[in-house]
C-alpha positions in Angstrom: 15.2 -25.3 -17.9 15.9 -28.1 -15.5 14.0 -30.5 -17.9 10.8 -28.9 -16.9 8.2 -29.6 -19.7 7.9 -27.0 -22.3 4.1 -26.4 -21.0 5.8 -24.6 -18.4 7.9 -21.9 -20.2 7.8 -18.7 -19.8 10.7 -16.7 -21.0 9.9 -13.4 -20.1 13.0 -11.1 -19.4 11.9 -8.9 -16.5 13.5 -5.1 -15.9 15.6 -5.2 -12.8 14.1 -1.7 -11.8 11.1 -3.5 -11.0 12.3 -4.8 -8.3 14.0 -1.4 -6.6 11.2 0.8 -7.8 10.3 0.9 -4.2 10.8 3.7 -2.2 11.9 1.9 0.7 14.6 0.5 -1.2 18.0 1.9 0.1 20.7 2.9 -2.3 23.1 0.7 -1.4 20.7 -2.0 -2.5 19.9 -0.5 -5.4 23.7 -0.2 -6.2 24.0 -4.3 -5.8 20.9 -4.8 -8.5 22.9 -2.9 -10.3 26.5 -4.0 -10.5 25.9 -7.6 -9.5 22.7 -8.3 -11.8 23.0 -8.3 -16.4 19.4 -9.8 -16.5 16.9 -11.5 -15.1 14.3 -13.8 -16.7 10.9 -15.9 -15.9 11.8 -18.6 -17.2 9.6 -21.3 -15.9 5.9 -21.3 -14.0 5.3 -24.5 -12.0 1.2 -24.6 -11.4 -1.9 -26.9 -12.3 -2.3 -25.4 -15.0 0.6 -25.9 -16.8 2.2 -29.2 -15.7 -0.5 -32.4 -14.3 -0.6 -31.1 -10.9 -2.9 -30.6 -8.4 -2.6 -27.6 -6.3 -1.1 -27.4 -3.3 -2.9 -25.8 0.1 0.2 -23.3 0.6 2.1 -23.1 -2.5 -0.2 -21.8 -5.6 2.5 -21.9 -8.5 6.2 -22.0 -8.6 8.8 -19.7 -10.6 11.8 -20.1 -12.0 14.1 -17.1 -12.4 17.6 -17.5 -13.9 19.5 -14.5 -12.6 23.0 -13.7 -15.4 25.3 -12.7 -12.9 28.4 -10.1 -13.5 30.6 -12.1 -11.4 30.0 -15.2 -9.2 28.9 -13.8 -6.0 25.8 -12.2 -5.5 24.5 -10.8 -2.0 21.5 -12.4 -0.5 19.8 -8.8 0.2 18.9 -8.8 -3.7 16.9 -12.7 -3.9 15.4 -11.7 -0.4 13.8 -8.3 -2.6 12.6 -10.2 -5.6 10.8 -12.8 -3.1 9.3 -9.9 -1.4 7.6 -8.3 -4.6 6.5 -11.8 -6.2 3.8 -13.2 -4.5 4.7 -16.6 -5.1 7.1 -19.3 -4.5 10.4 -19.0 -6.5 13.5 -21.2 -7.4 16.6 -19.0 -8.6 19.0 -20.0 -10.8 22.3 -18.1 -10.9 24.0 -18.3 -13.8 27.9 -16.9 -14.0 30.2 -18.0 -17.5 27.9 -21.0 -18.2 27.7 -22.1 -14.9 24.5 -22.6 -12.5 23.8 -22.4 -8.3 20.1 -23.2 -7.4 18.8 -20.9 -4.7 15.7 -21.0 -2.7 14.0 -19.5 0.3 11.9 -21.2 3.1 8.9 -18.7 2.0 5.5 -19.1 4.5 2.4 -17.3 4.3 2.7 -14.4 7.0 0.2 -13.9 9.3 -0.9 -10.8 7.9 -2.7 -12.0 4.8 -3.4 -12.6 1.1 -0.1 -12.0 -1.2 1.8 -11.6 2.3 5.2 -13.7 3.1 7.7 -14.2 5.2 11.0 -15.4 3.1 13.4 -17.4 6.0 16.5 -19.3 5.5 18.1 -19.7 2.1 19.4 -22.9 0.5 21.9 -23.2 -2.6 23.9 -25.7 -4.5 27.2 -25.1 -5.5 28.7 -24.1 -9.0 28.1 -26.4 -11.4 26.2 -27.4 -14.9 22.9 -27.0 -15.4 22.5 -30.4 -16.1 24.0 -31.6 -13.3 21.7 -29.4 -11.0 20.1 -31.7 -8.2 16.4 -30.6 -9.3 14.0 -32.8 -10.3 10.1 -31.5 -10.2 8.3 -34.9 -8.0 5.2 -34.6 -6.4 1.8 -35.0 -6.9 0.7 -31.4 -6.0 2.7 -28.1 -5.7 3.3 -28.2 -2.2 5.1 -31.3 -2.9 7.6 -30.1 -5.9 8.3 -27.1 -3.4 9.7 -28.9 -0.8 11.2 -31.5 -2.7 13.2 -28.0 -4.5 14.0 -27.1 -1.1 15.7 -30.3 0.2 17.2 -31.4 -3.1 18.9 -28.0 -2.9 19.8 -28.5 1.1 21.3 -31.6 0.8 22.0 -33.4 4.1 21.1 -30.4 6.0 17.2 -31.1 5.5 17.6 -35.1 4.4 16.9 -38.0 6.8 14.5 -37.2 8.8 11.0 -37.9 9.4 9.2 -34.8 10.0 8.4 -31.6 7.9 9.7 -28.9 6.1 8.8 -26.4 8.6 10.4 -28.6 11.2 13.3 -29.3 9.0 14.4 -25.7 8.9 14.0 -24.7 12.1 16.2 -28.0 13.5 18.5 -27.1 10.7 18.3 -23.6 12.4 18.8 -24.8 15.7 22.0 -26.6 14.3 23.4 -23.9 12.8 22.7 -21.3 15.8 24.6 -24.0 18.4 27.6 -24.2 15.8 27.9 -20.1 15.9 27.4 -20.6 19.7 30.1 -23.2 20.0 32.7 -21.2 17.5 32.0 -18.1 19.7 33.1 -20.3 23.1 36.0 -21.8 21.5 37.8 -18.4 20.8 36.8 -17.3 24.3 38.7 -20.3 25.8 41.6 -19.7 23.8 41.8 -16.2 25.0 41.3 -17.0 28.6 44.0 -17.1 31.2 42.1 -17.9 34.3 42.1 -21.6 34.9 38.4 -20.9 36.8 37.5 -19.6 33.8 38.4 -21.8 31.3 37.1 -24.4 33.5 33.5 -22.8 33.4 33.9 -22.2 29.3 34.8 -25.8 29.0 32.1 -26.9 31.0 29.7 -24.9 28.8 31.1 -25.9 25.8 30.5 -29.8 26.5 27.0 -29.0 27.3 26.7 -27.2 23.8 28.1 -30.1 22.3 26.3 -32.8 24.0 23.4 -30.5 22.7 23.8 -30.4 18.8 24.9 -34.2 18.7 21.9 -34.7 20.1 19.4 -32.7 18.0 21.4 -34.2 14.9 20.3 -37.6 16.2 16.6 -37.1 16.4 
């Protein structure tokens, strides 16, 4: 898939039990691998030994999983499960009626050891073709075609900046929590009816403001 080399192929379909087998699984989730999943299959591995790569010091080997979808929404709970019991990094590719979204996790080593991660903020594309996915696999080692998934995916939210991944995310992260914060004034000065008030909410609200244009700028 994705015009990765056929070196790479996998195709293995996987059971979707396998990934609520645990016990600590709740129904509910269980329920969503249920309804919202028809199939899931390895498709791809991304490593040194199956492309010319060297490997990477965080990222051993890449999968790709295309996830057949019932209908075109699927909750986040269920990718945030399968990154839990695979040990490795993994692009998802939903598929729905033909059509594709790319999804991927900012997935770091936790600090409690070997085969141990902490999956962060998700990134995906829109509906579209496979072919007209925004994935190409660049880099020299596999640390590189990781991140370079992660911010083709992103888009502008990631792009432009000279810094890395980990620092991308978590200024994309700041971003996003000012924004909420910002939204969350807003309807509290609309509400307001004390012109004290609404004086201090605006007041607070410029500084948010001044805030994310100025951690967009750096």
């Amino acid at each position: 898939m994705i015009g990765l080399p056929k070196s790479t192929e996998f195709n293995r379909r996987i059971p979707k039990q396998k990934f609520y087998e645990n016990l600590t699984v709740s129904p509910a989730l269980k329920r969503i691998f249920v309804d919202q999943i028809k199939v899931v299959w390895w498709r791809n591995k991304i490593a040194p030994a199956t492309m010319n790569l060297a490997a990477g010091k965080t990222v051993t080997e890449i999968e790709v999983f295309e996830v057949c979808l019932s209908a075109p929404q699927l909750d986040e709970a269920v990718l945030r499960q399968i990154d839990k019991e695979i040990p490795y990094h993994i692009l998802f590719l939903l598929e729905y009626e033909g059509k594709y979204q790319a999804w991927t996790a900012y997935k770091e080593t936790a600090d409690s050891g070997a085969n141990a991660f902490k999956v962060g903020t998700y990134y995906r594309t829109d509906w579209m073709e496979e072919a007209a996915l925004p994935l190409k696999a660049e880099g020299l080692h596999t640390d590189q075609v990781y991140e370079n998934f992660v911010r083709q995916i992103a888009g502008q939210a990631l792009a432009g900046k000279d810094e890395t991944l980990k620092e991308s995310i978590e200024r994309d992260g700041r971003r996003k929590e000012l924004q909420k914060q910002i939204a969350e004034l807003e309807k509290k000065v609309r509400r307001e009816k004390q012109f004290n008030k609404q004086v201090e909410l605006n007041g607070q609200l410029k500084r948010l403001k001044r805030e994310l244009g100025g951690d967009m700028k750096k």
